[in-house]
MIVEXDREN-921835 format. One record per atom (N, C-alpha, C): z, x, y; residue in one letter. Coordinates in pm, whole numbers, padded with zeros to 5 digits, always signed. Atoms other than C-alpha are relative to their C-alpha. Layout:
% residues N
ZXYA...
This chain:
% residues 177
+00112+00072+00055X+08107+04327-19615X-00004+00023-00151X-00014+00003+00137X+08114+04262-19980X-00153-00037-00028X+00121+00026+00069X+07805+04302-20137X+00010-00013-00178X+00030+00091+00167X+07700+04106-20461X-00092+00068-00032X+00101-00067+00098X+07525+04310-20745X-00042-00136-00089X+00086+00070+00044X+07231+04095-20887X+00009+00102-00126X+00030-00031+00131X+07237+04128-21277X-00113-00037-00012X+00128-00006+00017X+06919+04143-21389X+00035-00040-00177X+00011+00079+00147X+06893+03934-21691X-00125+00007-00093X+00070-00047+00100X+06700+04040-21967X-00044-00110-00138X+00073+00078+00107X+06470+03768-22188X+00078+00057-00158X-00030-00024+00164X+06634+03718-22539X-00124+00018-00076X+00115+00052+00103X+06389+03765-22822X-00008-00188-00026X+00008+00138+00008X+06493+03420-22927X-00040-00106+00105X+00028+00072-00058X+06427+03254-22644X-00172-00006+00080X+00140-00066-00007X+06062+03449-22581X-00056-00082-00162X+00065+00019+00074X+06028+03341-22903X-00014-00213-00038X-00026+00123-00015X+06103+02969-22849X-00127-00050+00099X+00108+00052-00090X+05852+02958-22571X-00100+00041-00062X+00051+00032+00077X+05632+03093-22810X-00095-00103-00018X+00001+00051+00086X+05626+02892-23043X-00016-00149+00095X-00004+00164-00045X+05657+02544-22780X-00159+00032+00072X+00108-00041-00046X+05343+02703-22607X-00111-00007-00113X+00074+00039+00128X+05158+02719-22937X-00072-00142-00059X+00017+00156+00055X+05199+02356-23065X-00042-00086+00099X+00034+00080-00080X+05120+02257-22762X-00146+00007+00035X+00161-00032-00028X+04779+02426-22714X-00053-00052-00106X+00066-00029+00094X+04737+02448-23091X-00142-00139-00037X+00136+00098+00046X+04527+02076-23144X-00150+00041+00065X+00058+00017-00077X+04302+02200-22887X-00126+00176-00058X+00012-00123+00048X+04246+02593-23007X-00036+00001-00171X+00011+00015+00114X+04249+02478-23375X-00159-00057+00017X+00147+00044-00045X+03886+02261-23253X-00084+00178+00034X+00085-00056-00049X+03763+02541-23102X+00025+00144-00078X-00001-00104+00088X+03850+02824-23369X-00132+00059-00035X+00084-00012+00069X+03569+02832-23550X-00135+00066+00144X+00055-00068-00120X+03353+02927-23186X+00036+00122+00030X-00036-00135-00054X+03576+03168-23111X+00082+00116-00067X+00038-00097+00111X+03556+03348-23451X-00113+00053+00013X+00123-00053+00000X+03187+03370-23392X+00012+00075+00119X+00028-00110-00110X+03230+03495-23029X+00040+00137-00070X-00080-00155+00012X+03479+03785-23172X-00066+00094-00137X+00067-00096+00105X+03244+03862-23500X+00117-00026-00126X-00095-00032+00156X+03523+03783-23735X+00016-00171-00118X+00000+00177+00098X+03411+03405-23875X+00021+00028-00140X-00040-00013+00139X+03518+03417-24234X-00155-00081-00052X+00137+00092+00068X+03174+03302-24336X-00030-00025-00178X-00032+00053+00116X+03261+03267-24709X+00107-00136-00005X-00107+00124+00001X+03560+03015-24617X-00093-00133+00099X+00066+00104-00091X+03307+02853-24392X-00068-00096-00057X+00130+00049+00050X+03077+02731-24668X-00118+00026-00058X+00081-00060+00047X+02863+02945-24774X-00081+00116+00064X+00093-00124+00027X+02557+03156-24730X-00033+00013+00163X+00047+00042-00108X+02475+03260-24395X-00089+00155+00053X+00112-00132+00027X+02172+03448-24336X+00043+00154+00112X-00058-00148-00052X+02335+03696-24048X+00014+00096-00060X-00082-00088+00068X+02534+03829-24260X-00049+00069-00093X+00070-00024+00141X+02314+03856-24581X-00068+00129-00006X+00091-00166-00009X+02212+04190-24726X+00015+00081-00117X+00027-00077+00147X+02133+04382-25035X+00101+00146+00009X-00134-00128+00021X+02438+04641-25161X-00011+00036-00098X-00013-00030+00146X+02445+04828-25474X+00159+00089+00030X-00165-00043+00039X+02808+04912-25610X+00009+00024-00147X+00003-00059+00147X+02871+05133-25845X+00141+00001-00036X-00129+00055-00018X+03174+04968-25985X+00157+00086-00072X-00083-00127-00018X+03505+05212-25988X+00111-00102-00083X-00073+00093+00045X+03754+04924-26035X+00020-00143-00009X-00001+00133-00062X+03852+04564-26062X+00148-00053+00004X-00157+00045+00011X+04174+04384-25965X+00000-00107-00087X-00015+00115+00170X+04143+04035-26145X-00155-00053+00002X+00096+00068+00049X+03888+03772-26249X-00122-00012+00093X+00104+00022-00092X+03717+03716-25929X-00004+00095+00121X+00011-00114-00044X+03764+04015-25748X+00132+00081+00099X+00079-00098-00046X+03813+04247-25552X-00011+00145-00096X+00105-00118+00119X+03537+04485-25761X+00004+00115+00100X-00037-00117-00073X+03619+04814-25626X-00145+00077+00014X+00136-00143+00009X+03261+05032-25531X+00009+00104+00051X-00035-00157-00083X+03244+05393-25496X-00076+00038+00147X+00006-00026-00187X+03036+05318-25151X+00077-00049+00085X-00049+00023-00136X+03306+05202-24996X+00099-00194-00001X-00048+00136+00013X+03333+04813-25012X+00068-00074-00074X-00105+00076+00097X+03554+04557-25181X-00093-00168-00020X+00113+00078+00002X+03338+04280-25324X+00122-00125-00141X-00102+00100+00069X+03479+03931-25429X-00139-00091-00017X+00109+00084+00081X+03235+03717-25644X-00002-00156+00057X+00054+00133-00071X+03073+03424-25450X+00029-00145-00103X-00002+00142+00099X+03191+03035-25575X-00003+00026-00094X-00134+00019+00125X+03443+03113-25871X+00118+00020+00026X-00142-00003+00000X+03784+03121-25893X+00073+00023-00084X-00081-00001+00144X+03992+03295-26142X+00140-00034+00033X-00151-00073-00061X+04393+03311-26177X+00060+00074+00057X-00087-00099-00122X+04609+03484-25913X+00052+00123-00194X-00047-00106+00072X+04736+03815-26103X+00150-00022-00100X-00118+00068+00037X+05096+03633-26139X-00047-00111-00090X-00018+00119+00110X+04930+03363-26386X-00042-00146+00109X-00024+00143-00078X+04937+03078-26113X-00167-00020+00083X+00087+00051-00048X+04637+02899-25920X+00057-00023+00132X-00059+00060-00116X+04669+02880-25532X-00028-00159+00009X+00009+00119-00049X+04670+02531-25381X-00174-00056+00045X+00124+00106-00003X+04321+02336-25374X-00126+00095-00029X+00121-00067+00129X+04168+02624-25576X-00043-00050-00133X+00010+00031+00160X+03983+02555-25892X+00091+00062-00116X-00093-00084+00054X+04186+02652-26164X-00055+00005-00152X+00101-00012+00107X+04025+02756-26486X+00146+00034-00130X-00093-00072+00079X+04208+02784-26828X+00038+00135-00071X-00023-00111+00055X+04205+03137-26907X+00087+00069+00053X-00112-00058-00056X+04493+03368-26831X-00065+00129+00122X+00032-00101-00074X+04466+03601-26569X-00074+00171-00042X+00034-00116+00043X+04478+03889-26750X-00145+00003-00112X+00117+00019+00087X+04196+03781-27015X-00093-00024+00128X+00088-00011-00108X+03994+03710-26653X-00048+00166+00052X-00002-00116-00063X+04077+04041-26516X-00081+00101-00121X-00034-00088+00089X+03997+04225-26900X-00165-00069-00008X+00102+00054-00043X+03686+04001-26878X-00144+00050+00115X+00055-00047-00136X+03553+04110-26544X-00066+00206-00042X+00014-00143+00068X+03595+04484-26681X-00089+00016-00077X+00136-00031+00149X+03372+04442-26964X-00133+00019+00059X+00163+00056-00022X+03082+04308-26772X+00016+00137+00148X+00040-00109-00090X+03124+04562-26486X+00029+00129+00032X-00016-00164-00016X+03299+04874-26508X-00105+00066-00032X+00096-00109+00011X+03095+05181-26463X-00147-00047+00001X+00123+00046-00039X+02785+04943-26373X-00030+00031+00114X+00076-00038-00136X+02565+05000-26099X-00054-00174+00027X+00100+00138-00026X+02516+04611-25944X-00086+00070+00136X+00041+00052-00171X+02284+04490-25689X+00058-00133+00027X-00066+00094-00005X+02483+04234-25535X-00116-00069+00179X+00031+00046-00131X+02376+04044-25221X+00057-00082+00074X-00154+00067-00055X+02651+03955-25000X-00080-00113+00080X-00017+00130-00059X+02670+03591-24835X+00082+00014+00118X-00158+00030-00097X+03001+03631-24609X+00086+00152-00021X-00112-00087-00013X+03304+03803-24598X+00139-00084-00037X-00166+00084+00003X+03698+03658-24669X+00072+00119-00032X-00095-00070+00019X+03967+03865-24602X-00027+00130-00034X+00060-00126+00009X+03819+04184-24552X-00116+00057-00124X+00121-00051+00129X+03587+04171-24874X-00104-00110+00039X+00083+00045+00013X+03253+04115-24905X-00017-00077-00100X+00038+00070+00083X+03143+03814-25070X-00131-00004-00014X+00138+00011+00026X+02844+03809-25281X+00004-00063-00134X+00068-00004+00103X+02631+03772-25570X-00031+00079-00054X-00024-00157+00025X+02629+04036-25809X-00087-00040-00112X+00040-00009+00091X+02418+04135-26075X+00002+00141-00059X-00016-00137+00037X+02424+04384-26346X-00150+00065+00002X+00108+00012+00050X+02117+04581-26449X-00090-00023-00071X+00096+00082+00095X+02016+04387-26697X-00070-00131+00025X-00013+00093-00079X+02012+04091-26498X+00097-00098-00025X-00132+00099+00051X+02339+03941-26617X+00057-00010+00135X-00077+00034-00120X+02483+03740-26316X+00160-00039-00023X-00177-00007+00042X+02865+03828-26306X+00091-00148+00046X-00083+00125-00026X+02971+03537-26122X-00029-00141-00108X+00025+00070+00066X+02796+03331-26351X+00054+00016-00171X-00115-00064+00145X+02929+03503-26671X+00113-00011-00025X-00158-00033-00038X+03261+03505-26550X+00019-00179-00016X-00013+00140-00040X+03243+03101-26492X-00041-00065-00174X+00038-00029+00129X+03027+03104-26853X+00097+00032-00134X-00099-00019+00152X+03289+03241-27064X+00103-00072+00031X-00124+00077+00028X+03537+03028-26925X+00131+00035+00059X-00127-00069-00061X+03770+03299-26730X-00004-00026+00128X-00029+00043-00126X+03672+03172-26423X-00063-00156+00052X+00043+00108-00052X+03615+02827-26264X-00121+00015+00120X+00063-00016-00105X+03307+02730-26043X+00061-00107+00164X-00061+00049-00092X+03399+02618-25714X-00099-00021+00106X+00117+00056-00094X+03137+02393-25559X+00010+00022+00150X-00028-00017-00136X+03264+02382-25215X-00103+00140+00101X+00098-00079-00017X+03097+02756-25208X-00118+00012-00080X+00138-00002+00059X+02813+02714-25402X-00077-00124+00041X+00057+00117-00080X+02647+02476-25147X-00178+00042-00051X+00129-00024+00084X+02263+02646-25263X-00036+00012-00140X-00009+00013+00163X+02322+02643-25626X-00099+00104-00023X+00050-00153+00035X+02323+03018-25660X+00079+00033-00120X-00021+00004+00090X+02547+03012-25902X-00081-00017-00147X+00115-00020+00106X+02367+03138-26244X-00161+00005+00031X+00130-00044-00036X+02059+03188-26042X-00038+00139-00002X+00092-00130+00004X+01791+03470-26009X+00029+00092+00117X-00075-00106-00178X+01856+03814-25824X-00110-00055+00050X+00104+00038-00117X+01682+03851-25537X-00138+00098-00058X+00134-00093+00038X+01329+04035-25570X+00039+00131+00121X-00019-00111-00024X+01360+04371-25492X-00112+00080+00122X
């Protein structure tokens, strides 16, 4: 009696990754609709890319500001958070403007050297709106009541970018304390 050994065939990556990928495009029109639901079920809606202000989220922060990367943020605070300035848009660090961002004429680095002036070693009260990409988005003010996003848009180093400034908070009043 001759017995036959069964090879046991072992899934390529490539071909795991083929089904994938045909599984994907095939759901995706359907999952792409219903994204935005099932961001809110999981808590992780990007509610700055959404549009704006949304009162859940909203909430008074003071940041006492440590560092900044460029024009429009992320403003480094020593409690903790990473805070990106609500409806403006400066230059990417490389000089360039992403794709269907505003794009303002000042150089990056005059944005970024900009940003520094008005907030290093300040103490804001900011009052976040959202979130994108792990930073809090807000509205920031110094203590004088100089509004950074509005300053920043003001001198010219950063563009405003209506899309998020659906309440026309931009250059408006903090909040009352």
């Amino acid at each position: 009696m001759t017995r036959r050994r069964r090879r046991r065939r072992s899934s390529s990556p490539a071909v795991l990754l083929v089904a994938i990928v045909a599984a994907a495009s095939f759901f995706w029109p359907e999952l792409k609709e219903r994204l935005p639901e099932l961001e809110e079920i999981a808590g992780t809606a990007p509610t700055h890319e959404a549009g704006g202000s949304k009162s859940a989220s909203a909430g008074l922060l003071t940041c006492h500001v440590t560092s900044v990367y460029d024009g429009d943020g992320p403003i480094h605070c020593a409690e903790g958070p990473k805070i990106r300035l609500s409806a403006i848009a400066a230059r990417e660090m490389d000089g360039s403007c992403r794709p269907g961002h505003p794009c303002p004429t000042a150089s990056a680095g005059e944005a970024k050297r900009a940003l520094e002036r008005l907030a290093l070693g300040q103490t804001l009260r900011c009052e976040q709106n959202g979130t994108s990409y792990d930073r809090v988005t807000a509205w920031c003010w110094r203590p004088d009541g100089v509004q950074l996003n509005c300053a920043m848009v003001e001198g010219g180093y950063a563009a405003r970018w209506e899309r998020y400034d659906v309440d026309g908070r931009l250059c408006g009043r903090p909040p009352a304390a």
